[in-house]
C-alpha positions in Angstrom: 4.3 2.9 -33.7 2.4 -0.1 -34.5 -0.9 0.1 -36.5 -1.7 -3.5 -37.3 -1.0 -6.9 -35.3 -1.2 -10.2 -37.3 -2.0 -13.1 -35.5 -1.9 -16.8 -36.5 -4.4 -19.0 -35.1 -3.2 -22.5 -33.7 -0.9 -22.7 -31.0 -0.9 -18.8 -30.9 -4.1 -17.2 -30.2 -5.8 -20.6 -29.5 -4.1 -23.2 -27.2 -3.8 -26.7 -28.3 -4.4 -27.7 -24.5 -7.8 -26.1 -24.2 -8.9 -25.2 -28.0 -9.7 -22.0 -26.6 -8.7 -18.2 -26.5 -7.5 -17.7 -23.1 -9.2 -14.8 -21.4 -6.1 -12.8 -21.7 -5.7 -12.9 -24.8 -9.3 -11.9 -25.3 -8.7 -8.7 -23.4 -5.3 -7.6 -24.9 -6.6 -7.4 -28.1 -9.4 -5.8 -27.3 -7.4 -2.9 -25.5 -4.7 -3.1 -28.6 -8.5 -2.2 -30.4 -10.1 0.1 -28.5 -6.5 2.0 -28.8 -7.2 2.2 -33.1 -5.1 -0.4 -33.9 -5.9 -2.9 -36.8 -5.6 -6.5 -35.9 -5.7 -9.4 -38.5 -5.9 -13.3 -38.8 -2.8 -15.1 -39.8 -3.2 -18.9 -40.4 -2.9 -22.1 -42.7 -6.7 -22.7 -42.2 -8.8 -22.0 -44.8 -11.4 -19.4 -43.7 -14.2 -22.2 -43.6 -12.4 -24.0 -41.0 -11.9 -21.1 -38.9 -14.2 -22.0 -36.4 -12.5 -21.4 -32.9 -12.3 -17.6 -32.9 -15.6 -16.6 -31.9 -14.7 -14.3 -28.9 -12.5 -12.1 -31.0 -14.0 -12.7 -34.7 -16.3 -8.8 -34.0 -12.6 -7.2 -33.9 -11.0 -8.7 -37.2 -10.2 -6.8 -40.0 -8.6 -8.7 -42.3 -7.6 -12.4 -43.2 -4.9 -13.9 -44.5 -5.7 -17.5 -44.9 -4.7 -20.6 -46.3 -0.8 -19.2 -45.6 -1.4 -16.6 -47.3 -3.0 -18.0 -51.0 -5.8 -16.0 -50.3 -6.3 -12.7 -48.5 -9.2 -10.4 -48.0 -10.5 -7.4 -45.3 -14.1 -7.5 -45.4 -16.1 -8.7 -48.8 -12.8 -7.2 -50.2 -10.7 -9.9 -51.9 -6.7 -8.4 -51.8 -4.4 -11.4 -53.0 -5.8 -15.0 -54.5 -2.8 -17.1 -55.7 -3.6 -20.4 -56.7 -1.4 -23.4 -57.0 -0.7 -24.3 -60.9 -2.9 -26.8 -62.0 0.1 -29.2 -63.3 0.6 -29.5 -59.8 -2.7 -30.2 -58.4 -2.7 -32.9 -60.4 0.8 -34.2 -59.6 -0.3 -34.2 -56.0 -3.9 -36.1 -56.4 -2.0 -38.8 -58.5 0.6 -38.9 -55.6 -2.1 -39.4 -53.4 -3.7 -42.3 -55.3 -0.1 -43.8 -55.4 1.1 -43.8 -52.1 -2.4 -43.8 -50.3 -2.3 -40.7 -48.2 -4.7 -38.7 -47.1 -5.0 -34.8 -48.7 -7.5 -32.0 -47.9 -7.8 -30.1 -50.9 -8.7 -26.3 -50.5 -10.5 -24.6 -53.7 -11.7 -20.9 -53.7 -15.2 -22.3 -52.6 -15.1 -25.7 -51.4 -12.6 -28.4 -49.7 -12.7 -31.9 -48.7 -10.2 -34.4 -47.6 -9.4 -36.9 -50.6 -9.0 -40.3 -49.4 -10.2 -39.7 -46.0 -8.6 -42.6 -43.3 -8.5 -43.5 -39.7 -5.2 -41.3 -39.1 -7.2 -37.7 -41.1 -9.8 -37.8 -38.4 -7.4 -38.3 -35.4 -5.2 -35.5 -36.5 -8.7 -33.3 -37.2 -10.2 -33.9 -34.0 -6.7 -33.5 -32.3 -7.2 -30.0 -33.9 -10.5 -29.5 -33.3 -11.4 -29.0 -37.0 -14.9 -29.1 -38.1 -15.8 -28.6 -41.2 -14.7 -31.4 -43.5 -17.9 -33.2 -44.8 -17.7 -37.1 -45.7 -19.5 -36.8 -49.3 -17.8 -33.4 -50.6 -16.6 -35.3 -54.2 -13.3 -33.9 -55.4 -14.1 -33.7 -59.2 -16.2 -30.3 -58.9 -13.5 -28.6 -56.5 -10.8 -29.6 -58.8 -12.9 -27.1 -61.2 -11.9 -24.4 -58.7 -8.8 -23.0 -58.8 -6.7 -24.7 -55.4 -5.3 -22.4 -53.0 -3.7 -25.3 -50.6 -3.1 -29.0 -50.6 -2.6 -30.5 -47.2 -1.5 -33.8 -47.5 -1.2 -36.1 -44.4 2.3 -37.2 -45.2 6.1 -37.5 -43.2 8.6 -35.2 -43.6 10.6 -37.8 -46.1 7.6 -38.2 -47.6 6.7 -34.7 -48.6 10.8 -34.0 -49.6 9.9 -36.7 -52.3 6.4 -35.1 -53.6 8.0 -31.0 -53.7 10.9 -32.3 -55.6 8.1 -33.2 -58.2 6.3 -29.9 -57.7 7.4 -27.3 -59.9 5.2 -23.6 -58.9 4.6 -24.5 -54.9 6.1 -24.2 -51.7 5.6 -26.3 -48.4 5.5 -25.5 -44.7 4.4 -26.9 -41.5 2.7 -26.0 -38.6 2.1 -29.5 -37.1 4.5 -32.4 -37.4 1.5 -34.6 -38.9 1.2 -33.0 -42.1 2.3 -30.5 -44.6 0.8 -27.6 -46.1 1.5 -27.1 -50.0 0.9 -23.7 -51.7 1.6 -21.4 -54.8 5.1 -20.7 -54.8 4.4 -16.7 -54.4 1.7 -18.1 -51.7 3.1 -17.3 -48.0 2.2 -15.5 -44.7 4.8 -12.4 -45.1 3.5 -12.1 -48.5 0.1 -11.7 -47.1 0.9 -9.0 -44.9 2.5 -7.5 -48.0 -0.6 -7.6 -50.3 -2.7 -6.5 -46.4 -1.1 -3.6 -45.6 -0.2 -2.6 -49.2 -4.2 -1.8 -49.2 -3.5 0.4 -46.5 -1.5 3.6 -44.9 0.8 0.9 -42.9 4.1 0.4 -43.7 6.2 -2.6 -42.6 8.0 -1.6 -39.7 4.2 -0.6 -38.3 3.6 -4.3 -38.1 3.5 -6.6 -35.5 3.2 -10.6 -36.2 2.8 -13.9 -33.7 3.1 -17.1 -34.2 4.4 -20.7 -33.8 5.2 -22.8 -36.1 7.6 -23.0 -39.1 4.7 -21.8 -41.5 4.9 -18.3 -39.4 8.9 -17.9 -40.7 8.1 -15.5 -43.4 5.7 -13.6 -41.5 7.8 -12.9 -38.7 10.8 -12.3 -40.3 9.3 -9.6 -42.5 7.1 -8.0 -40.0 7.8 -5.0 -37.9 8.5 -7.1 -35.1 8.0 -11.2 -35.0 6.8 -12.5 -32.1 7.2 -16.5 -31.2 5.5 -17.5 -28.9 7.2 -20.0 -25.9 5.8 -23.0 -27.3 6.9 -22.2 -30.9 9.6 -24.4 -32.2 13.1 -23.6 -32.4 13.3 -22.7 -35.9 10.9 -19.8 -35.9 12.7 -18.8 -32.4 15.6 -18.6 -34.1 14.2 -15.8 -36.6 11.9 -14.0 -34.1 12.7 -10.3 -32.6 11.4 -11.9 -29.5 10.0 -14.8 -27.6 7.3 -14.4 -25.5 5.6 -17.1 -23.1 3.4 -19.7 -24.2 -0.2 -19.0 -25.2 -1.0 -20.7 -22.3 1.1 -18.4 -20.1 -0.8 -14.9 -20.8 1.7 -15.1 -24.4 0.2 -12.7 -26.7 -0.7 -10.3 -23.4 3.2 -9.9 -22.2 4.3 -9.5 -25.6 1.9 -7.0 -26.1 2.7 -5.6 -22.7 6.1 -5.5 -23.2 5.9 -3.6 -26.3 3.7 -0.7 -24.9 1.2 -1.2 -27.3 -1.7 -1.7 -24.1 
């Protein structure tokens, strides 16, 4: 039986077509609710930037955010892992080097160092509000980091991690990558959620799309990819459902018995 459903945010519950929830959606996790079962947020945003859930925010329980650096159900905090600072700076020096952009994530505030042309096309392609233009860097670098996002290639962000010591990096859009604490992942946040909680794993169910959702499904109950995930997370997944455009997340669901 499944008690909780983890669901990440982009390309998932929200389509990048419309920016919306599709009405679907809305109403199969509402019955999945009504029937007493737990449903969470799964996603690389940090929870400041999650601003395109509004039809289904009243049913959350629980986050995991920032892929899983910091978790939390309610004003409960249940998991904050931080990337080391000797890395935080490795990456902000990188950043001065090569000239990329990097949103910087701390436990209170963010904003995107070196802001250019391309960081606001890829924001706006996401519809991500949010980042103010005079947010100074010095005072969040106080904070501990939870994520670096750098806007960077895929060669380019080999070279940086092979100078990162205590961090990880995935990808959930081909534009940039998302750099956390080693320990710092989305299975490991439904580890720390439901070890808060009577659920065990095999009473999970996880959804997502891109290659940041790999540890997430392959540790849940059952992982769900949705059509348009890529290959990669396919490849891992118990099953693939339709796209989020295509009534996705209410098939699955469907086909699972769990409305």
């Amino acid at each position: 039986m499944i008690k909780a459903l983890f669901f990440d945010i982009d390309g998932t519950l929200v389509s990048f077509k419309t920016h919306k929830i599709p009405q679907s959606t809305i109403e199969a996790i509402s019955m999945a609710k009504s029937r007493g079962t737990k449903i969470f947020i799964s996603t690389g945003r940090p929870y400041s930037l999650i601003n395109n859930i509004a039809e289904i925010r009243h049913l959350v329980d629980g986050y995991i955010t920032t892929n899983g650096a910091f978790c939390f159900i309610g004003n409960h905090i249940i998991s904050c892992n931080p990337i080391p600072r000797e890395d935080v700076a490795t990456v902000i020096r990188l950043s001065d080097e090569m000239n990329f952009a990097c949103m910087v994530v701390g436990e209170k505030d963010l904003t995107m160092y070196h802001k250019n042309k391309r960081s606001e096309e890829i924001m706006k392609l996401l519809n991500v509000h949010g980042l103010k233009d005079d947010t100074p860097i010095e005072p969040i670098l106080q904070q501990r980091i939870l994520q670096l996002t750098p806007i960077i290639t895929e060669v380019e962000e080999q070279q940086i991690m092979q100078q990162l010591h205590g961090c990880i990096s995935s990808r959930w859009c081909p534009d940039f990558a998302d750099i956390t604490a080693y320990n710092a992942d989305k299975g490991q946040g439904l580890l720390s959620i439901i070890g808060n909680l009577d659920i065990a794993t095999d009473e999970t169910m996880a959804f997502g799309d891109g290659g940041n959702d790999i540890p997430i499904i392959k540790i849940a109950g059952a992982g769900i990819a949705m059509g348009n995930a890529n290959n990669s997370l396919k490849a891992v997944a118990d099953y693939v459902t339709t796209t989020v455009d295509e009534n996705g997340i209410f098939n699955a669901l469907k086909h699972y018995g769990i409305i």
